[in-house]
C-alpha positions in Angstrom: -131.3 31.4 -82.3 -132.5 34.5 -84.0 -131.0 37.9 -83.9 -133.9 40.5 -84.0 -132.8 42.2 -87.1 -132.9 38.5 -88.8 -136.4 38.0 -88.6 -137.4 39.3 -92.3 -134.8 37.0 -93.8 -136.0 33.8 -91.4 -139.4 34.8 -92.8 -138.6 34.4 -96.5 -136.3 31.5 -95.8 -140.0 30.1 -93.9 -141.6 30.9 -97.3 -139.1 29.4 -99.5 -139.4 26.0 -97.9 -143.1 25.8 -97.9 -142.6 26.4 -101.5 -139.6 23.6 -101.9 -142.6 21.3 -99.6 -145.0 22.2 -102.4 -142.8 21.5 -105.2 -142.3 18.0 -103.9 -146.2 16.9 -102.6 -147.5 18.1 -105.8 -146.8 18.5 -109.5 -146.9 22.2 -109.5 -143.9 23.9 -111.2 -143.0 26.3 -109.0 -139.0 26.5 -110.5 -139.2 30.2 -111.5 -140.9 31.3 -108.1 -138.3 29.5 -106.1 -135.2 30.9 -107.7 -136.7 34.6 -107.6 -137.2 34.2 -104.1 -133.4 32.5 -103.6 -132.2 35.8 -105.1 -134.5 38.0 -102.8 -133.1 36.1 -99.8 -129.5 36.3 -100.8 -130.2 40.1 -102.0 -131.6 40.6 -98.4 -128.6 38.6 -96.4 -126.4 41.2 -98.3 -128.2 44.3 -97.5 -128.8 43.1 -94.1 -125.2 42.4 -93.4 -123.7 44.8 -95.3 -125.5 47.8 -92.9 -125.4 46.4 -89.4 -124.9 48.5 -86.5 -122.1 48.7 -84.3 -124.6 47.3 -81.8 -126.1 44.3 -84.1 -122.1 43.8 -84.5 -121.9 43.1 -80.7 -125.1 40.9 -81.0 -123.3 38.5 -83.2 -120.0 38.0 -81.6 -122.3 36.8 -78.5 -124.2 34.1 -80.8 -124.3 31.1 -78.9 -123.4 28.8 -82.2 -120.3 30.6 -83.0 -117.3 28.6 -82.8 -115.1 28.7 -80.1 -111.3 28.9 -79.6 -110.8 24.6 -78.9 -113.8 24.6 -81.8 -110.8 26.6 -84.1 -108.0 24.5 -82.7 -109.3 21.2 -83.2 -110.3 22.3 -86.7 -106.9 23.6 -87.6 -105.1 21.3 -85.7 -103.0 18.2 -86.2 -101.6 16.4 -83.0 -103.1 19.2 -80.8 -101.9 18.5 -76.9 -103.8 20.1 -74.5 -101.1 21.9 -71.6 -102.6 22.3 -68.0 -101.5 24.6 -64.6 -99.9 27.7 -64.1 -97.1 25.7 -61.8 -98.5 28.2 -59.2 -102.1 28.1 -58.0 -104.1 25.2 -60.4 -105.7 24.9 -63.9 -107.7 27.5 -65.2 -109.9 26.1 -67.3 -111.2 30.1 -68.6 -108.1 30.2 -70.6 -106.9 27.1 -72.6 -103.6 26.1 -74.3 -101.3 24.1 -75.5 -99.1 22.6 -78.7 -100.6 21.7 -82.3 -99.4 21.4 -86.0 -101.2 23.3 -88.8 -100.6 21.9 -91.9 -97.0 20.5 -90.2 -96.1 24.6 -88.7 -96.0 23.8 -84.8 -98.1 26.4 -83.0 -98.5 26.9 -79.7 -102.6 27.9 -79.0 -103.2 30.1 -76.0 -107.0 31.6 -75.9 -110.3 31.7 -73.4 -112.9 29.4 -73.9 -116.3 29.8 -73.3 -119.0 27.2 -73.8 -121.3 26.1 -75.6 -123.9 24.5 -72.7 -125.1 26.2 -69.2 -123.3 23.6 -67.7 -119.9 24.2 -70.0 -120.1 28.5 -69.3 -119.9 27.8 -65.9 -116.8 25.0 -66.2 -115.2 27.6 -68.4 -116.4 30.8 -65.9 -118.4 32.1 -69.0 -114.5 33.1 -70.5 -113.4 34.9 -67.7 -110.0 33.9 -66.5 -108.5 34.3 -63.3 -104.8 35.0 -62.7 -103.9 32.0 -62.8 -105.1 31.5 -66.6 -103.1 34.3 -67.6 -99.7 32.9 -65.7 -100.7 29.7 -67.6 -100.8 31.3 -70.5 -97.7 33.2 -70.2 -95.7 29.9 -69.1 -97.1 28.3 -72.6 -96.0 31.5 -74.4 -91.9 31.2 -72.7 -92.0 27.2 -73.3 -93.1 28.2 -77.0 -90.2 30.6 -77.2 -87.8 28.4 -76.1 -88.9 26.0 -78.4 -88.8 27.9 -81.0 -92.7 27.9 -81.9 -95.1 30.5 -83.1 -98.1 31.8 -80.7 -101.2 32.0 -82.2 -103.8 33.7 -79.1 -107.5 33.5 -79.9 -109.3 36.1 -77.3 -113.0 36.0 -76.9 -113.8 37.4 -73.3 -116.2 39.5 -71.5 -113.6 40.9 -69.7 -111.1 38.7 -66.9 -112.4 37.4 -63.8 -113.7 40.3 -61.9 -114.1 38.5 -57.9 -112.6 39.4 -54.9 -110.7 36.0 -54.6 -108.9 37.3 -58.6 -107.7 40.4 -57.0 -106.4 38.9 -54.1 -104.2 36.5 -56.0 -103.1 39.5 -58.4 -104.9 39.5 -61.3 -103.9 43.3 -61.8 -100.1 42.0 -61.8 -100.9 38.9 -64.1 -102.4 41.0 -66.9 -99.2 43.7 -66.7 -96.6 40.9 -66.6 -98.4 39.5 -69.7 -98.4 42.7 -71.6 -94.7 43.4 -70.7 -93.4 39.9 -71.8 -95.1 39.4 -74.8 -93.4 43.1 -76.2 -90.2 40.7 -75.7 -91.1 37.2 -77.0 -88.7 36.8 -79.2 -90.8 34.3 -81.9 -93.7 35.3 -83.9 -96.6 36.3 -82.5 -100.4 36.3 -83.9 -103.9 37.5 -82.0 -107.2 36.9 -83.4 -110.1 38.4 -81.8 -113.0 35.7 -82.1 -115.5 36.9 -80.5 -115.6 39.4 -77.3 -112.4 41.3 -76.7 -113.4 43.3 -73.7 -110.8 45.5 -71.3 -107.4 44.3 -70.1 -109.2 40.2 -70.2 -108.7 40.7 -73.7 -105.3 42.7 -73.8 -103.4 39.8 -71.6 -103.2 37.8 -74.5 -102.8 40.4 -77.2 -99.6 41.8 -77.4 -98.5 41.2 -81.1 -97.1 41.6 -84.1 -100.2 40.8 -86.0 -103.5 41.7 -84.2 -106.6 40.6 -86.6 -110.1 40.5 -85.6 -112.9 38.5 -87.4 -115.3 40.4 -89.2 -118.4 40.4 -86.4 -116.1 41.0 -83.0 -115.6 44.2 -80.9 -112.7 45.2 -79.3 -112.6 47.9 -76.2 -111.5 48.8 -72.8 -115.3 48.5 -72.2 -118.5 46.5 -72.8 -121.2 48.5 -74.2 -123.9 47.4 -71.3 -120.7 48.4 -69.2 -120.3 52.1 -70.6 -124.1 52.5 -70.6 -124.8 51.6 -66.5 -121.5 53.9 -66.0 -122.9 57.2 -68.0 -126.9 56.2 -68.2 -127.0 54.4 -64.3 -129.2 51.8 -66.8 -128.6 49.5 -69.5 -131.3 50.6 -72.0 -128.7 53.0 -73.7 -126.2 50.3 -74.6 -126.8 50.4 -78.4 -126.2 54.4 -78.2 -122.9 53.4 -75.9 -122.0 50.9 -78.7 -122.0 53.3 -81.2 -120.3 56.0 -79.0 -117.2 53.2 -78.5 -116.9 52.7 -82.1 -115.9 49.1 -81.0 -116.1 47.0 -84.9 -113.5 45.8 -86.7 -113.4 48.4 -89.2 -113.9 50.9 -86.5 -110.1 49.6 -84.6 -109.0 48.9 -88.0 -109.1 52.7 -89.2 -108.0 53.9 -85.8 -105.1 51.8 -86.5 -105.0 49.6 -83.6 -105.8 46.1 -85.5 -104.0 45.3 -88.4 -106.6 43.6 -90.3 -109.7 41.5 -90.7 -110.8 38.3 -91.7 -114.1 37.9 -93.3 -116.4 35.7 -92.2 -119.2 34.2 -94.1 -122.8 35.9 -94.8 -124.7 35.7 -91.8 -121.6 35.7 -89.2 -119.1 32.8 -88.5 -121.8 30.7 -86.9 -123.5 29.9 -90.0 -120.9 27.9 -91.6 -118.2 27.2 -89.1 -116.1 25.1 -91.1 -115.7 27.7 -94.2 -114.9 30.3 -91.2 -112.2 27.9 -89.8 -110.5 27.3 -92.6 -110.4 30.7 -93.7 -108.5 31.5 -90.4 -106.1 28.6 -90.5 -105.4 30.3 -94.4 -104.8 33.4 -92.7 -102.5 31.9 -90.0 -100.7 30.1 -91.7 -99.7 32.9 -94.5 -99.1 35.7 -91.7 -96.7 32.8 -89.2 -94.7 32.6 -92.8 -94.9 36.7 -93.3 -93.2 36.8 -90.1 -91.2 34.4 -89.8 -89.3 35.6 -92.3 -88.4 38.7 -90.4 -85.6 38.5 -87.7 -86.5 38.4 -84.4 -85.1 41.6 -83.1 -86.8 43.3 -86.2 -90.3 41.8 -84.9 -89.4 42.6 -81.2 -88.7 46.3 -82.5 -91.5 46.4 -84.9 -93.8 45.3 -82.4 -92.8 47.9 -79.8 -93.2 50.9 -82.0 -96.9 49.8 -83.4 -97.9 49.4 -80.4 -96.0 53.0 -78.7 -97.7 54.7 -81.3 -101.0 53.8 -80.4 -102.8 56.9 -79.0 -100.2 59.5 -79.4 -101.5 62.7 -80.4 -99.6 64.7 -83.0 -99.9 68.4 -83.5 
């Protein structure tokens, strides 16, 4: 799938393998004009990267090929085990979790899946959880704690479950209970933004002491088709919304409400999703040790000021 801002690189990448074709059916040296155009297309990629828009941004934490959170675990993962039901209502299968071992840390996973097939988006509910995939997540992140284990969340949603049957079973009070017991989970915590991290879906599961985002994800209360039906009453003003949100990584990195951001590789995480995985389990794995070494009221303290301080005006 092509973005449309990709087109002029898929068009020299379309040129430089009629050349490599040539190269091989012939005896024409065409060495010199196939490396010149390798550095044009890598020249572009960087340009082209480098300067997308907020919008463009959004584009590419939608790609259909980017890896998804049980893509991430069972990359990372050693002995990963798969934990089912919110004890409650049944298994929602929006939000996924369970235990794993990176590189011999125990982790406990919690994060929303989406997938990668018509048929797999609508097993998954295209991301969206219902209550009952937050309660599960929140009895993974209390069995974690009493174990002892670190909580790694991966959030990629367009926003949680938004049905009648959702409110009726309190998927207002799910989301709030969440927020106010993961303030008070008393063993490391780390959130990774993956993809989408729209509204309160996203927040549920991102309460913690290290919020990171990859380099092409957004983050707000609001998607930018969302904003632009509110304001507009029409979606053709979405890219102007986008920009308007200042949604990007390094747009909730300067306001201070991500602490950081983990690169992904030219092109977005899609085009080489083992690189991007193991970047992330490096980053994981150096942040559970960061914090680890901190004592738990510390953290629990730590992580109630950052986040108290988010959105308080000073004069």
């Amino acid at each position: 799938m092509l973005l449309d801002f990709e087109q002029p690189i898929a068009a020299l990448e379309g040129k430089l393998q009629e050349m490599q074709r040539l190269a091989a059916d012939s005896e024409v040296d065409v060495a010199d004009a196939v490396a010149a155009l390798e550095a044009k297309i890598k020249t572009l990629k960087k340009e082209t990267y480098a300067n997308l828009t907020r919008w463009q941004r959004v584009q590419l934490s939608r790609h259909p090929e980017r890896p998804y959170t049980l893509d991430y675990i069972d990359g990372m993962a050693e002995k990963f085990v798969e934990l089912h039901g919110d004890r409650t209502v049944g298994d929602d299968k929006a939000m996924v979790g369970g235990l794993g071992e990176i590189d011999g840390q125990p982790v406990m996973f919690i994060g929303q899946q989406k997938g990668h097939n018509t048929k797999q988006r609508q097993f998954r509910n295209f991301g969206m959880p219902n209550p009952e995939g937050y309660r599960k997540a929140l009895r993974l992140m209390k069995l974690a704690e009493k174990f002892n284990v670190p909580v790694v969340t991966l959030i990629d949603t367009p926003g949680a479950f938004p049905g009648l049957e959702a409110e009726e079973r309190g998927q207002g009070e799910a989301i709030a209970r969440n927020l106010k017991e993961m303030f008070m989970l008393k063993v490391p915590v780390v959130c990774v933004i993956i993809g989408e991290g729209a509204s309160g879906g996203a927040l549920g599961i991102a309460i913690g002491d290290r919020v990171l985002m990859l380099e092409n994800t957004w983050y707000s209360v609001i998607s930018p088709e969302s904003c632009s039906s509110i304001l507009w009453r029409s979606w053709d003003y979405k890219e102007q919304a986008a920009e308007a949100l200042k949604l990007t990584a390094t747009d909730m990195q300067k306001a201070g409400l991500v602490d950081g951001i983990v690169k992904e590789p030219l092109g977005g995480a899609h085009t080489d999703p083992d690189a991007m995985i193991a970047t992330l389990k490096k980053t994981l794995l150096k942040t559970i040790k960061e914090l680890a070494a901190v004592p738990a009221a510390d953290r629990i303290s730590q992580r109630i000021d950052k986040f108290s301080a988010m959105g308080v005006v000073v004069e």
